[in-house]
N, C-alpha and C positions, 0 to 999 in steps of 0.2 A: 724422263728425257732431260738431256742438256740442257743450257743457256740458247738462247737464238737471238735473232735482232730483227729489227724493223719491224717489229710490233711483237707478237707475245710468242710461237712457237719457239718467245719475246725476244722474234727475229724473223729469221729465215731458215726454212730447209731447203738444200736443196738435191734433188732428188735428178740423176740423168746415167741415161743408157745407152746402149745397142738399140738397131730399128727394132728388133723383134720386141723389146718392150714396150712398146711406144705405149702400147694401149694402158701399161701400168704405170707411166711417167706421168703421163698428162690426164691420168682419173683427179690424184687430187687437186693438184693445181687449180683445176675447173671446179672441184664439188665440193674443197672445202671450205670457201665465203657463203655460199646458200647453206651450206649442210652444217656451217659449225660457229658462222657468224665471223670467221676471221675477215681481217682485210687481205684485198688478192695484190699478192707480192709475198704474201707471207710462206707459200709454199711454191717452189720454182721447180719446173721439168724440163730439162735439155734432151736430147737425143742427138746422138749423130747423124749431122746431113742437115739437122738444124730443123725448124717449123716445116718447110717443104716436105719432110720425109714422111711425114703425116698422112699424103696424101697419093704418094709416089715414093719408093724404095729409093736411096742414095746409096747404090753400090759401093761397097770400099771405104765409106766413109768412117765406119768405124776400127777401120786400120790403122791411124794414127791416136799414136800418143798424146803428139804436139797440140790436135785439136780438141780432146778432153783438156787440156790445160789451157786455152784460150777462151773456151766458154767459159770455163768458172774463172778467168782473170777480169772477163768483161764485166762478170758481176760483181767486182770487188767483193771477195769473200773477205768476214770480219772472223776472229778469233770463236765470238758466239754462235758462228754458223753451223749446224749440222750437215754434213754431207752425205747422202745413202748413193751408192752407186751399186747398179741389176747388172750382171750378164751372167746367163743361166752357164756357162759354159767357165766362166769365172778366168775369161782369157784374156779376151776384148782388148785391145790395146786402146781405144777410146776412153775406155773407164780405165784402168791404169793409170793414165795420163792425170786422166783428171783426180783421182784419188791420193796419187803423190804427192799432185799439188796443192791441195786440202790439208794435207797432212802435214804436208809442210807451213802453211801457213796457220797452221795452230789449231785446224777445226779440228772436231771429232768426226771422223769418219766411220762410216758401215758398209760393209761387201755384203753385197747380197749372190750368191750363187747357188748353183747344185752340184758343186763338185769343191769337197771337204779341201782346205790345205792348196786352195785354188792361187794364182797369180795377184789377184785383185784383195784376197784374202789377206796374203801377206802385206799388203799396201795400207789395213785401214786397222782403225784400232780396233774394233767391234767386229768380228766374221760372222753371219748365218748362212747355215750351207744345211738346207733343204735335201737330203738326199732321197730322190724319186725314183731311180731305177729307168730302163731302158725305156724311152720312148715306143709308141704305138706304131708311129712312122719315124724312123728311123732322121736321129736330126733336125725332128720339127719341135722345137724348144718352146714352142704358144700351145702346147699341151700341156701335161705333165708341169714342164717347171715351169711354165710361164702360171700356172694355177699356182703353183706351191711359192713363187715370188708375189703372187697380188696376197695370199693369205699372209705372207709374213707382212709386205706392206697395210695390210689392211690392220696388224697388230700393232705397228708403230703408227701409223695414225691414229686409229684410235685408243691407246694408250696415252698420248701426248694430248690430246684434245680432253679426257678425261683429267689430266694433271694441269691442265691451262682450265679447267672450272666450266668446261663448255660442255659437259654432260651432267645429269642431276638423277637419279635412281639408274634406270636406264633408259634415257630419256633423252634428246637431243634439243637439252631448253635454250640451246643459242640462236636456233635453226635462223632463219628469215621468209617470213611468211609472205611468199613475192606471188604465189600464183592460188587460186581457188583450191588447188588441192592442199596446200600446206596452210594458207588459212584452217582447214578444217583439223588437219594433225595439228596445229598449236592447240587449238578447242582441246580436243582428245587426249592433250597431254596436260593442258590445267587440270581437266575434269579428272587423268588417273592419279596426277599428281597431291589433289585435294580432296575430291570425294563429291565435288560440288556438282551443280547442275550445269548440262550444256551451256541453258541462258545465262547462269551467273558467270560463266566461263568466257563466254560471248561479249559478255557488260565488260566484264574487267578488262579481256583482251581490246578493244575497241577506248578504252582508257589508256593502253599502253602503247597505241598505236602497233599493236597484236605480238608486241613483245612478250616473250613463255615467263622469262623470268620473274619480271616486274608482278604480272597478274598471278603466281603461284603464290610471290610471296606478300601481296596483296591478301590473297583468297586464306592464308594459312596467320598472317598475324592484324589482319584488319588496318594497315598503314593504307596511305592514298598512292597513287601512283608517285607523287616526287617522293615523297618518303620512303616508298620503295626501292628507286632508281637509286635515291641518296645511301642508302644501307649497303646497297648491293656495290655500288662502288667505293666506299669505307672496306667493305671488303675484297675488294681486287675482282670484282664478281664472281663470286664462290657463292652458290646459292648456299648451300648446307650453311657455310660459315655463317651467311646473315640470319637463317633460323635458329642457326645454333646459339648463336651470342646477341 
């Protein structure tokens, strides 16, 4: 992945569509400070019609250009910005708008659509164009492409999150262990990550304040918890890099 800013995707992505993708705009925004440890701001999700649309359709609103270029003005887009813009149909004049103006102010932009040599295509520097074939029903694009837009997205997220050091075998050692069930997956990921016992997994996490990282590389070179913390950020927190060196 790119450069980013305001913090490490070492920034911002920002990631906005048509209503019909809503569901794929705002997955990671919300999932990736629990799931990857990032701070939230680091990945942003727009839609046409704005947060409302969420929860009730904003007809029309993805007809303008002018207003894909005003959501990403509001955000002060910096040169390190990623910008990914979805419409399955690769017309959208919301995403246009907004991908132009990306473009123009230096980001690296990506189209996302299912239709090769699309509108929005031409607009970004990076095209994926997903080709799926005739829908089930005829123009309902949260079938078919809207699956084949969350699997490409779900490749640039986590691709980027494994190049930012927040993944370890394959393993999700940045997680944030906030509720009873993710307490138990940190356990389960020291334990496959080092061989050791639940309990001693238990000990160490409960020393890290149930940080994966710290108690992996606790459990695998016998440092204390600061001395673990200290290593791991000598190395940018790149678990492999602190065992490896």
């Amino acid at each position: 992945m790119p450069r980013r800013r305001r913090c490490s995707l070492a920034d911002v992505s920002f990631t906005w569509a048509r209503v019909p993708a809503v569901d794929l705009v705002y997955w990671m925004p919300l999932n990736a400070p629990p799931t990857f440890g990032v701070p939230h701001g680091l990945v942003v999700g727009l839609i046409a019609g704005g947060p409302g649309a969420l929860l009730k359709a904003v007809e029309g609103a993805e007809d303008s250009q002018q207003a894909g270029e005003d959501d990403l003005v509001a955000l002060n887009l910096q040169e390190e910005d990623l910008v990914v813009g979805l419409a399955a149909s690769g017309r959208t004049p919301y995403v246009i708008g907004g991908l132009r103006y990306a473009r123009q102010s230096g980001c690296t932009t990506v189209a996302v659509s299912c239709n090769p040599d699309s509108p929005i295509a031409r607009e970004a520097n990076i095209a994926i164009s997903p080709v799926v074939g005739p829908e089930a029903l005829t123009g309902s694009t949260r079938l078919k492409s809207g699956t084949a837009q969350k699997m490409v997205l779900n490749m640039i997220s986590t691709g980027a999150m494994v190049k930012f050091g927040k993944v370890y075998q394959n393993l999700m050692v940045d997680m944030k262990a906030t509720n009873v069930k993710l307490v138990d997956r940190a356990c389960r990921m020291v334990v496959e990550a080092t061989g050791i016992s639940r309990e001693e997994a238990e000990t160490l996490l409960k020393q890290t304040d149930f940080e994966v990282k710290p108690a992996i590389l606790m459990a695998l070179t016998g440092l204390d918890a600061a001395a673990a913390r200290e290593k791991l950020a000598a190395h940018q927190g790149f678990l492999r890099a602190a065992l490896e060196h």
